[in-house]
N, C-alpha and C positions, 0 to 999 in steps of 0.2 A: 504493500500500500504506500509507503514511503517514497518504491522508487518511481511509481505511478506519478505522485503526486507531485515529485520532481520532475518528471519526464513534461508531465503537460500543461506546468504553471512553465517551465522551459522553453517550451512551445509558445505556448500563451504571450510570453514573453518578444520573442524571435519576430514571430510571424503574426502578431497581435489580434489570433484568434485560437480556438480548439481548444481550453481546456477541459469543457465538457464530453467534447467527441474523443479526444485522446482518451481521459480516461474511462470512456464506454467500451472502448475499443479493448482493454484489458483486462479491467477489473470483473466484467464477468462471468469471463473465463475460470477465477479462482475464488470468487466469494457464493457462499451457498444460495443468493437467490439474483436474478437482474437487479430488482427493485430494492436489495441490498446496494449492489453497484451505484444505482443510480443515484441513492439516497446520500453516499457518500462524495458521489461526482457533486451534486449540490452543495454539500460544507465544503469543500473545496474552492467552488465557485462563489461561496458566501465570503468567504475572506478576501480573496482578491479581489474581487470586485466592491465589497464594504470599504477598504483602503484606498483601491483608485477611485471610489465615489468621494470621497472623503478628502483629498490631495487635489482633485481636478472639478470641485464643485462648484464654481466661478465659471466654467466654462460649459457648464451643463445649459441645453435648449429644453428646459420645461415644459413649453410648449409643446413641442415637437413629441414631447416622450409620453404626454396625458394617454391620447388616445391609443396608444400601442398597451399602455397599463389598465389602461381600464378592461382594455380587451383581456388581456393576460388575468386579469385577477378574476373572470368569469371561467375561460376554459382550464386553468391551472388547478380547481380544485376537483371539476369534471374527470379531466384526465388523471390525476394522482385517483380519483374513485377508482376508477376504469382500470390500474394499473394495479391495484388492490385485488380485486376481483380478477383479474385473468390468468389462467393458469400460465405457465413458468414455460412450456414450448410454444405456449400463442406469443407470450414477449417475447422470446427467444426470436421467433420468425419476424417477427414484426421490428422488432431491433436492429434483423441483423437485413432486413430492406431498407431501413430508415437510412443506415449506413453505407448499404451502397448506392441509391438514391443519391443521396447528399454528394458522395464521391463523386457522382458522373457530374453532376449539377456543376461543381468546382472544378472540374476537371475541364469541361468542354461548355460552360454558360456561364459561368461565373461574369465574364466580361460583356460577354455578348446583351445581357436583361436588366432592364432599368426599369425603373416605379417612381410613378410620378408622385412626389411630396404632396399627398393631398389629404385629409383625415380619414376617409372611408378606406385609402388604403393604407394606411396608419393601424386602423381596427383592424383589416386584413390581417397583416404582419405580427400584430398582438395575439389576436386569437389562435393562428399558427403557432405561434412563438411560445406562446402559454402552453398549448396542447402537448409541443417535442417536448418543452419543459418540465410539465407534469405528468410525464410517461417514461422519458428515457436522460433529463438534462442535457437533452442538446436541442436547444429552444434559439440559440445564437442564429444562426443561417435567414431564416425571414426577418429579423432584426437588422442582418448586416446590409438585406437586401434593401430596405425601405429607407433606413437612416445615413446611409453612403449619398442618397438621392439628395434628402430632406436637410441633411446638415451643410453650412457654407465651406467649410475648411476642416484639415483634421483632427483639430486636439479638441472643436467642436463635438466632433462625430467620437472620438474616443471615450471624452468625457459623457457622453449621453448614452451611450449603449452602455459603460460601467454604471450611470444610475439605474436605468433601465435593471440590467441582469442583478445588480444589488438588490432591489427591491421584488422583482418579480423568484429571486433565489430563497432569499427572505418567507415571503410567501410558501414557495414549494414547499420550503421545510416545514413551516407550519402546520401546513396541510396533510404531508406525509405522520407527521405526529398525530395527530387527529384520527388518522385512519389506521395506525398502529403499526405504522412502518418504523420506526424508530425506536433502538433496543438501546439499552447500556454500551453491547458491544460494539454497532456502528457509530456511537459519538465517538466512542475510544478510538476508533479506526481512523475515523476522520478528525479527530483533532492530531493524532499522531502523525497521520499522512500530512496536515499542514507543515509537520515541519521540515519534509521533502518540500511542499509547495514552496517553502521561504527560502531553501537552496537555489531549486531550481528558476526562482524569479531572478534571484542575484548574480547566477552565473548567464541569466540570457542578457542581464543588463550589460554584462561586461563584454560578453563578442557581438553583442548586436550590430556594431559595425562590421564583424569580421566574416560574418555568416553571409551565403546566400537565402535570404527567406524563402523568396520564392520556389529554390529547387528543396529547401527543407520543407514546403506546403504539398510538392508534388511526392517527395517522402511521404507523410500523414495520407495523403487523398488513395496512395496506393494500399497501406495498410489498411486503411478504411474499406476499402474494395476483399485484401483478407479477411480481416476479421469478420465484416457481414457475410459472405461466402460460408467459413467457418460456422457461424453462428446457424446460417441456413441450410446447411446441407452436412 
């Protein structure tokens, strides 16, 4: 869990997306249920992004991020239901599409699809964004899609999608509590994994210059295409 934690706050770091996907992609492989994995990819997600909302909150578009939360905070408890309830080889399938989906999307559309800044697809990108969030933690992708559009520059758009995943993570856990996801042993998991996550943020701060992000994204997108595979077949 530690090296998870380091590997894709690392990531997260580098390529300033995927700590969610990264660790879907591993963790659950070896923890006894997805919706373990997932729960723990969330506390993950809760720390880093609690500190860069926190550090870059001056630069947050509030506006911009309403409608994508509101949306988020209706399907995020739906799906945590839904994830509750389904047996353990329906999310296993549905997991391991969500990830190779996502893969081709970034692989060969990423560039190509734009969305136009407008609030109804604002809601769009929420309610998506909710739904991966409260099923698998990787809610990031229609987020990156809408606010890349919607924001003027990037430490704009950085700062808004940290508030954003702050509070809609926030949320998830909430909800995963409620519905009895949440044991003694996956807080210990996931606070202990943060202390990979704090490695691996400070060693991506240092080669960030030194790395190619881009061929380390085409890294991730391939992996992403194993692991769903794996998970599917």
């Amino acid at each position: 869990v530690i090296l998870v934690g380091f590997g894709a706050a690392f990531v997260q770091r580098v390529s300033g997306f995927g700590l969610g996907i990264f660790t879907m992609m591993f963790l659950p492989h070896f923890l006894p249920s997805h919706t373990a994995a997932a729960t723990i990819s969330c506390i993950f997600s809760c720390y880093t992004t609690t500190f860069n909302s926190i550090r870059y909150r001056k630069n947050v578009a509030y506006k911009t991020a309403i409608p994508m939360l509101a949306a988020a905070l209706i399907s995020i408890p739906i799906a945590v239901y839904f994830a509750a309830k389904v047996s353990a080889k329906i999310f296993e399938i549905l997991l391991g599409s969500v990830l190779v989906i996502l893969s081709i999307y970034f692989l060969f559309f990423n560039k190509k699809i734009k969305i136009k800044p407008t609030v109804p697809n604002g809601i769009v990108a929420g309610t998506l964004g909710g739904a991966l969030n409260g099923l698998f933690s990787t809610g990031g992708p229609p987020a990156v899609l809408y606010l890349t559009s919607a924001t003027p520059d990037n430490i704009t758009y950085f700062a808004t999608i940290q508030f954003y995943f702050c509070l809609t993570n926030l949320y998830s856990i909430a909800n995963r509590a409620i519905n009895g996801m949440i044991t003694a042993d996956l807080i210990l998991y996931g606070l202990v994994g943060i202390i990979g996550c704090i490695g691996g943020d400070l060693l991506g701060r240092k080669v960030f210059d030194k790395l190619d992000a881009k061929k380390l994204k085409y890294v991730i997108y391939i992996g992403m295409i194993i692991s769903g595979v794996l998970m599917l077949f």
